[in-house]
N, C-alpha and C positions, 0 to 999 in steps of 0.2 A: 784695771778699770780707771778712768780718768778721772778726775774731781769734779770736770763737767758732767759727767755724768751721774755720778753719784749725785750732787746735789740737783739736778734733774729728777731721778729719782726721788728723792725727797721729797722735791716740791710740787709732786704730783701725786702724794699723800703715802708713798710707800713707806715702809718704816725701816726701823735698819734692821729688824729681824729677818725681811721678808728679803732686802738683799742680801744678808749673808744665808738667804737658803739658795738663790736664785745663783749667785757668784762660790761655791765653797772655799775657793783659795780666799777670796777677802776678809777681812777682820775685820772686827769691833774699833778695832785701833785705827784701821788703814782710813774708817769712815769718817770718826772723828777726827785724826789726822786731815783727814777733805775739809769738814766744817771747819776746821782752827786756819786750814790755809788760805780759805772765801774768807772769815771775816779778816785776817790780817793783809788782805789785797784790799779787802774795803776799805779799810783804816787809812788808809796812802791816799786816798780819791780825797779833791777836794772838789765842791759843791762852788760853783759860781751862781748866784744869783741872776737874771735876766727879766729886763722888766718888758711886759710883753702888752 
């Protein structure tokens, strides 16, 4: 399962129980493991300003 998907999932109010009944190979681990990899990709972005 991808991390795009999984945090897709998420953010459309699933929970992580409800994936790991819907996925049985995925883990608890594998999801968290999604969430730690989004925010450490976020972390690298920088924000420019733009005056509009």
């Amino acid at each position: 399962m991808a991390v795009e998907m999984i945090l897709e999932s998420l953010s459309e109010g699933k929970s992580i129980e409800n994936l790991l009944e819907a996925y049985p190979r995925l883990s608890r681990d594998a999801v968290l493991a999604a969430l730690s990899f989004a925010a450490d990709a976020l972390k690298g972005e920088k924000i420019y300003p733009v005056a509009v």
